[in-house]
Backbone as CSV, one residue per row, in Angstrom:
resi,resn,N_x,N_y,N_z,CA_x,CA_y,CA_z,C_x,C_y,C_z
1,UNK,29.847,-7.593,-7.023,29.195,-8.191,-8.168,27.704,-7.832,-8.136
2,UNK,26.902,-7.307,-9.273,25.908,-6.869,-9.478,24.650,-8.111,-9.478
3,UNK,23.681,-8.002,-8.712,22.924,-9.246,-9.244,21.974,-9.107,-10.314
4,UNK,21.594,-9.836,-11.214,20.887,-10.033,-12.241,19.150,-9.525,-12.124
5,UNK,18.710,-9.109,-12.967,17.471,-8.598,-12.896,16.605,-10.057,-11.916
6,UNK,16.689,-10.822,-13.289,15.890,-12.452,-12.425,16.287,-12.709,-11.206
7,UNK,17.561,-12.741,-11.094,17.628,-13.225,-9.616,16.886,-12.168,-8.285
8,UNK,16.846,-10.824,-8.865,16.528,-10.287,-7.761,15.164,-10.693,-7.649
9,UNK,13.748,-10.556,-8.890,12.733,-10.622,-9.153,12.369,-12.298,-8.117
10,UNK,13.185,-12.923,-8.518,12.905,-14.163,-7.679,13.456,-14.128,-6.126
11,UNK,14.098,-13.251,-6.185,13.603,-13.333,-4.359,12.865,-12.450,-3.942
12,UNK,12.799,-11.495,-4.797,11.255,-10.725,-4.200,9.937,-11.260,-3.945
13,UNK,10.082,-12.179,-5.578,8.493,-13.543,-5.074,8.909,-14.403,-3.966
14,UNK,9.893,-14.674,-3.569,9.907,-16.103,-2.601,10.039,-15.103,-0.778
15,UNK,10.759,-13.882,-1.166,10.301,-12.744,0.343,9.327,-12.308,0.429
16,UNK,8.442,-11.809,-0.513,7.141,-11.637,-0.656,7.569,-9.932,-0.294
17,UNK,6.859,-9.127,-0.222,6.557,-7.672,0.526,6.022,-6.993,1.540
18,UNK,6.145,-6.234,2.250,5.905,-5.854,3.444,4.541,-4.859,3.140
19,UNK,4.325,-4.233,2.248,3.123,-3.466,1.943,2.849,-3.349,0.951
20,UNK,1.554,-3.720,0.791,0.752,-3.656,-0.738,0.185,-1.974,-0.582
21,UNK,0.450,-1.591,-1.564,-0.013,0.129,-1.808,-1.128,0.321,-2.842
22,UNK,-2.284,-0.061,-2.255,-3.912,0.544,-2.965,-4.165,1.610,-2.811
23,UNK,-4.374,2.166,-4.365,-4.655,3.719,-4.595,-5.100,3.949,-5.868
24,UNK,-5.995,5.053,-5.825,-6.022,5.906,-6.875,-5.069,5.813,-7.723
25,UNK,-5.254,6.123,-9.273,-4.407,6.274,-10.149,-4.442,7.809,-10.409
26,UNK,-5.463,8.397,-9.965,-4.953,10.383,-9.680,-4.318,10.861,-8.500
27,UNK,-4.278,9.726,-7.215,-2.394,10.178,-6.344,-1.607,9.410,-6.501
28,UNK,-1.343,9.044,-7.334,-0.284,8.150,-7.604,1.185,8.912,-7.574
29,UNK,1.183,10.488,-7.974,2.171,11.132,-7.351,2.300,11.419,-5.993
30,UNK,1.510,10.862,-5.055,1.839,11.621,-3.529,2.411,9.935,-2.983
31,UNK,1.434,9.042,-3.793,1.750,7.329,-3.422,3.452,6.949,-3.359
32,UNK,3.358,7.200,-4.934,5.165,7.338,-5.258,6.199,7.662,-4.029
33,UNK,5.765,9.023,-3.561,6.696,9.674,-2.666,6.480,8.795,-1.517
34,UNK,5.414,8.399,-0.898,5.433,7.600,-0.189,5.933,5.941,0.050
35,UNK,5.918,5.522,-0.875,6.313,4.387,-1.520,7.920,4.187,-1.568
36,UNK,8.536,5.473,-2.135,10.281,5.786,-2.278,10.444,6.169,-0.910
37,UNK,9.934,7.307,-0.172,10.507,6.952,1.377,10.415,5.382,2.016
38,UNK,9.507,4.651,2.244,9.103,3.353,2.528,10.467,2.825,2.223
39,UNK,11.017,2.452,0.796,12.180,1.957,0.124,13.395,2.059,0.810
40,UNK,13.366,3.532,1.373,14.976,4.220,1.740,14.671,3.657,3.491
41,UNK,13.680,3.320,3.802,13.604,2.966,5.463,13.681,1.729,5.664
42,UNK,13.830,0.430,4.501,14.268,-1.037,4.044,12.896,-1.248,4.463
43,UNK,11.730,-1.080,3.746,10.213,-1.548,3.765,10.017,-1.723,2.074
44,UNK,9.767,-2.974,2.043,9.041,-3.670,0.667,8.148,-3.395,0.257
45,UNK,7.774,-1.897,-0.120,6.157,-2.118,-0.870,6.085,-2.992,-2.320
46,UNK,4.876,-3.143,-2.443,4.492,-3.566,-3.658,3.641,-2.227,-4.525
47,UNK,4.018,-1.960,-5.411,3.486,-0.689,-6.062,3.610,-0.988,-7.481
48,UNK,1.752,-0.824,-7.881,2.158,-0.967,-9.055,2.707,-0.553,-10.582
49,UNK,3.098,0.892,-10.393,4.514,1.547,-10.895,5.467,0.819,-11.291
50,UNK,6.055,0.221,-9.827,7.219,-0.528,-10.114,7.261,-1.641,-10.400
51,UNK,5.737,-2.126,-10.251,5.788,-4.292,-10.222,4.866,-4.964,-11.367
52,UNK,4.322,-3.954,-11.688,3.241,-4.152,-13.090,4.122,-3.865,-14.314
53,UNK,4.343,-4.773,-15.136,4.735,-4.799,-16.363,3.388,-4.150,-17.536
54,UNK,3.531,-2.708,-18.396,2.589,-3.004,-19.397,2.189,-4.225,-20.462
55,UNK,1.015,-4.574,-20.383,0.471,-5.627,-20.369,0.006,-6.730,-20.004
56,UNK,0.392,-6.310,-18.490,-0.009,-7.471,-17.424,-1.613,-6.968,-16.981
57,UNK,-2.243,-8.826,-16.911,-3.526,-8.747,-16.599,-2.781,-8.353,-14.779
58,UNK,-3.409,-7.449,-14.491,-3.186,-6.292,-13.339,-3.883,-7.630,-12.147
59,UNK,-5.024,-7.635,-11.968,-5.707,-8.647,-11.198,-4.910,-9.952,-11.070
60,UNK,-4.760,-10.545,-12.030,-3.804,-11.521,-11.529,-2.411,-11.209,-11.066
61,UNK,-1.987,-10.679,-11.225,-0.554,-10.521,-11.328,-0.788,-9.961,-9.397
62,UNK,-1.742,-9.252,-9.177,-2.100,-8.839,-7.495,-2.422,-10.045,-7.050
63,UNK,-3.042,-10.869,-7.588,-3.591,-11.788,-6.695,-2.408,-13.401,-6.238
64,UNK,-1.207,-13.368,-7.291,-0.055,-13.515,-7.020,0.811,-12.938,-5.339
65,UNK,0.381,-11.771,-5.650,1.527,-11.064,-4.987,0.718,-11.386,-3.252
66,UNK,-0.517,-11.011,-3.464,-1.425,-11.033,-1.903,-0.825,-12.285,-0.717
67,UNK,-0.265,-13.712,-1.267,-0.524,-14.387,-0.134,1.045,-14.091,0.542
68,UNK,1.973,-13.384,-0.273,3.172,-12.844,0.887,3.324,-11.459,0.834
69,UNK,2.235,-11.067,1.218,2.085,-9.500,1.433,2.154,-9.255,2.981
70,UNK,2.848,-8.568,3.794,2.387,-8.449,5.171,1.318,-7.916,5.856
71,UNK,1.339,-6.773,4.735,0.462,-5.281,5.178,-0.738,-5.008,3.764
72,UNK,-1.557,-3.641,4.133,-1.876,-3.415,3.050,-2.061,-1.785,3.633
73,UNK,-1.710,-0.938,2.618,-2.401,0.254,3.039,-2.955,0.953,2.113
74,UNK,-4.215,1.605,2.228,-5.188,1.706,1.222,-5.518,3.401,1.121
75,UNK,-5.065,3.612,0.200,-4.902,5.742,0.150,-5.860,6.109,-0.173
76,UNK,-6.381,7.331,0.567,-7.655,7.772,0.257,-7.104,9.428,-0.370
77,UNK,-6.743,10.077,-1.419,-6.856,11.696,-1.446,-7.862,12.442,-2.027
78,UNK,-7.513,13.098,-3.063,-8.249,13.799,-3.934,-8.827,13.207,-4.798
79,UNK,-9.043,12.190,-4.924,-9.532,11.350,-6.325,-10.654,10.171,-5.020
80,UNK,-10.341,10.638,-3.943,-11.533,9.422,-3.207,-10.724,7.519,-3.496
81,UNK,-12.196,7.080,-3.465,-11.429,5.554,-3.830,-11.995,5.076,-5.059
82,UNK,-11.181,5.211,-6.325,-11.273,4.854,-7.374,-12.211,3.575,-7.830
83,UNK,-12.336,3.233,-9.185,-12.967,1.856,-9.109,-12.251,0.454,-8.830
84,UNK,-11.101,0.761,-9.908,-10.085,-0.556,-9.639,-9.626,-0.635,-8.033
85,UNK,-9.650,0.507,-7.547,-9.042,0.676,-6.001,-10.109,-0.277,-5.122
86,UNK,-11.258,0.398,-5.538,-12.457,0.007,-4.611,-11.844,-2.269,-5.070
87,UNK,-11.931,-2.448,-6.173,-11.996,-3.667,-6.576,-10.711,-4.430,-5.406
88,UNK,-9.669,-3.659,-5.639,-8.323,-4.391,-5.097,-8.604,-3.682,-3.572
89,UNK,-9.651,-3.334,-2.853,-9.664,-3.232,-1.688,-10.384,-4.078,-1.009
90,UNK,-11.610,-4.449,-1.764,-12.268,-5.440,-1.279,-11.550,-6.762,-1.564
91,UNK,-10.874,-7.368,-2.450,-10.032,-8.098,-3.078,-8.721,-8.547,-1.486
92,UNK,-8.435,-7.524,-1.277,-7.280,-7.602,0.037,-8.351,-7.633,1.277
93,UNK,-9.189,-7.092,1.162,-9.859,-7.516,2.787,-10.515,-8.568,3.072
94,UNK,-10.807,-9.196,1.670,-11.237,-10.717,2.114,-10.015,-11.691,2.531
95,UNK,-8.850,-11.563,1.576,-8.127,-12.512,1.692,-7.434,-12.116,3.167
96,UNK,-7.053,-10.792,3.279,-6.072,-10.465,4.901,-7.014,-10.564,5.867
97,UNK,-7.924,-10.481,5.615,-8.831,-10.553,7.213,-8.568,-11.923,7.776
98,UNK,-9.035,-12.931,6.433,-8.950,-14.251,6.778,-7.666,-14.610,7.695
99,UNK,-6.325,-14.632,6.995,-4.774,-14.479,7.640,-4.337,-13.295,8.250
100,UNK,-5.230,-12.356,8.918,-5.133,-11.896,10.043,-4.107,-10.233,9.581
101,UNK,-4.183,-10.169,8.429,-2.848,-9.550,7.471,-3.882,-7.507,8.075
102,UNK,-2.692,-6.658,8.565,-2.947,-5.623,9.089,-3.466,-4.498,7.683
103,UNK,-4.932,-4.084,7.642,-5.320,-3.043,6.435,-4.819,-1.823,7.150
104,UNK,-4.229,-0.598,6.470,-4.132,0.572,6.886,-4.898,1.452,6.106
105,UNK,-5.738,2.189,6.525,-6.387,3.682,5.663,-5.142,4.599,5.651
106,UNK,-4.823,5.498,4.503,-3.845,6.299,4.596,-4.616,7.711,4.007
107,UNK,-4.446,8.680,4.802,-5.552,10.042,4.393,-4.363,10.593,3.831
108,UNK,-4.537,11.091,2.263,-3.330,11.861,1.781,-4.090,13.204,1.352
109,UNK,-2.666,14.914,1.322,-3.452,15.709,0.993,-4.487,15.873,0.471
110,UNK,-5.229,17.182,0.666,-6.538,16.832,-0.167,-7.628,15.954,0.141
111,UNK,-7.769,14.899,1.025,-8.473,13.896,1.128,-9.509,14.740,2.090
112,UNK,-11.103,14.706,1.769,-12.282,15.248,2.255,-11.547,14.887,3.743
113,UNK,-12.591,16.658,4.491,-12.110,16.446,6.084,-13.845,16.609,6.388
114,UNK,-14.202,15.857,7.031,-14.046,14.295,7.873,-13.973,13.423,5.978
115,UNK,-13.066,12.507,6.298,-12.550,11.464,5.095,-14.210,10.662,4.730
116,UNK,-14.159,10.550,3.723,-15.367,10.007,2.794,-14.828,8.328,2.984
117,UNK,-15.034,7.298,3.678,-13.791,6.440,4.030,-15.254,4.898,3.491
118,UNK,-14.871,4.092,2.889,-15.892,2.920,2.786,-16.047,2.534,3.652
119,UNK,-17.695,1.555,4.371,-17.733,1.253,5.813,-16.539,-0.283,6.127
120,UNK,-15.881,-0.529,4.972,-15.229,-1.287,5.151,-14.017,-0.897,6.063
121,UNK,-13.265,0.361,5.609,-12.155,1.120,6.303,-12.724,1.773,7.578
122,UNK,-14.062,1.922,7.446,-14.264,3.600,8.601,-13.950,3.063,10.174
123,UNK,-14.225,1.654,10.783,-13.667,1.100,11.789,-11.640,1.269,12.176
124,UNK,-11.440,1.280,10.852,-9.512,1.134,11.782,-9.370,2.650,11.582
125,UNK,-7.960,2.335,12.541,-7.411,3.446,12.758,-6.505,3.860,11.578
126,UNK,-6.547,5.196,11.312,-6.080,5.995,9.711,-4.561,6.713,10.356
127,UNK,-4.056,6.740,9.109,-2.470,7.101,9.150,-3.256,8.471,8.485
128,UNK,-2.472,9.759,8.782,-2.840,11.012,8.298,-1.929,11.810,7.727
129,UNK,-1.992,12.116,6.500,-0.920,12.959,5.964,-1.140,14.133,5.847
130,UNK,-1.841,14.570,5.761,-3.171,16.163,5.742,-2.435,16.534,6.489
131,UNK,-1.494,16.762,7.931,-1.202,17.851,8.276,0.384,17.618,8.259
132,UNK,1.103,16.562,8.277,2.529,16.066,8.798,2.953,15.174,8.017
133,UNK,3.781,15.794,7.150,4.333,14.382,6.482,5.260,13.398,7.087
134,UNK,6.140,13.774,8.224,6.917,13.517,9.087,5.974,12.344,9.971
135,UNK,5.371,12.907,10.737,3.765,11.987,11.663,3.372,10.888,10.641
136,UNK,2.874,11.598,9.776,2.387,10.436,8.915,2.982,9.239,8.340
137,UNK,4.476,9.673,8.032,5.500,8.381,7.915,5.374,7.655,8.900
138,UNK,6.034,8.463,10.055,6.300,7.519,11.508,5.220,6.693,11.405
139,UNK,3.740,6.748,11.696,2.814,6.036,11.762,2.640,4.942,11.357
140,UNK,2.526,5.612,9.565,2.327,4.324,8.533,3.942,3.165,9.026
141,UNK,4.453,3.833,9.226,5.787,2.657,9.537,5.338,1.851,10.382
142,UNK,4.337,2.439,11.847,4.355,1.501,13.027,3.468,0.515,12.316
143,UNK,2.385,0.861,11.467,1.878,0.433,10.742,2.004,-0.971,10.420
144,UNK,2.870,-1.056,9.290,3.620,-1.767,8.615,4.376,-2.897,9.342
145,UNK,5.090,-2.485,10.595,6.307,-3.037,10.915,5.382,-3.433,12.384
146,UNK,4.570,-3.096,13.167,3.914,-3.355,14.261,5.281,-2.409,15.795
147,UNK,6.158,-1.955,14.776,7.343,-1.036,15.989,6.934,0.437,15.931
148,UNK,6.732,0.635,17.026,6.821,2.327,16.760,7.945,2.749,16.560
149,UNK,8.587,3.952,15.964,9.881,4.399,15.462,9.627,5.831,16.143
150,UNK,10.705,6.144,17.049,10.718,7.558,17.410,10.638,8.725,15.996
């Protein structure tokens, strides 16, 4: 038996998600791919592709989603860190720092070498996609999940 759109939507709010995905809206194609592997490895992102309805005030509808978020990981590529990005980055590092909630930098192709990184990010340690997309999964997973995965 198939479950109903609502019912699923409501246990996604009451499970909350395992990773909030801040990014650029010019990689939003490399995010995607990252985001759909995440999916197929049973990791919850929140992406807003898939969780933003057109016409949703965007800010609220994040600031909903933040207090059962586990993770956050914050993409840096070719487009740098956007404005709304910059907004919903500072936005997640006040609230996760407070509850202890793990930020990830994620360097995707393209992303300036040495990374152009805010002094907010330039302290943690960065997941790297620039050379391994393979590495760079594994990572962002230990990431996410606090397990390393062979």
């Amino acid at each position: 038996m198939r479950k109903s759109k609502k019912k699923i939507k409501k246990n996604i709010r009451r499970v909350g998600f395992d990773v909030f995905l801040c990014h650029n809206s010019q990689d939003k194609k490399e995010v995607t791919r990252v985001a759909e592997a995440l999916r197929l490895r049973g990791i919850r992102p929140w992406f807003d592709a898939w969780h933003l309805a057109p016409g949703t005030l965007m800010l609220l509808e994040i600031e909903i989603h933040l207090g059962k978020v586990k993770s956050a990981a914050v993409f840096v590529g070719r487009g740098g860190i956007g404005p709304w990005q910059r907004v919903e980055m500072y936005t997640l590092l006040t609230g996760f720092i407070e509850r202890g909630v793990r930020v990830i930098p994620v360097l995707l192709p393209g992303c300036a070498d040495p990374p152009q990184l805010p002094v907010v990010l330039g302290g943690l340690r960065w997941v790297d996609f620039r050379s391994s997309w393979a590495d760079g999964l594994s990572q962002l997973l230990w990431g996410i999940t606090g397990r390393r995965r062979p």
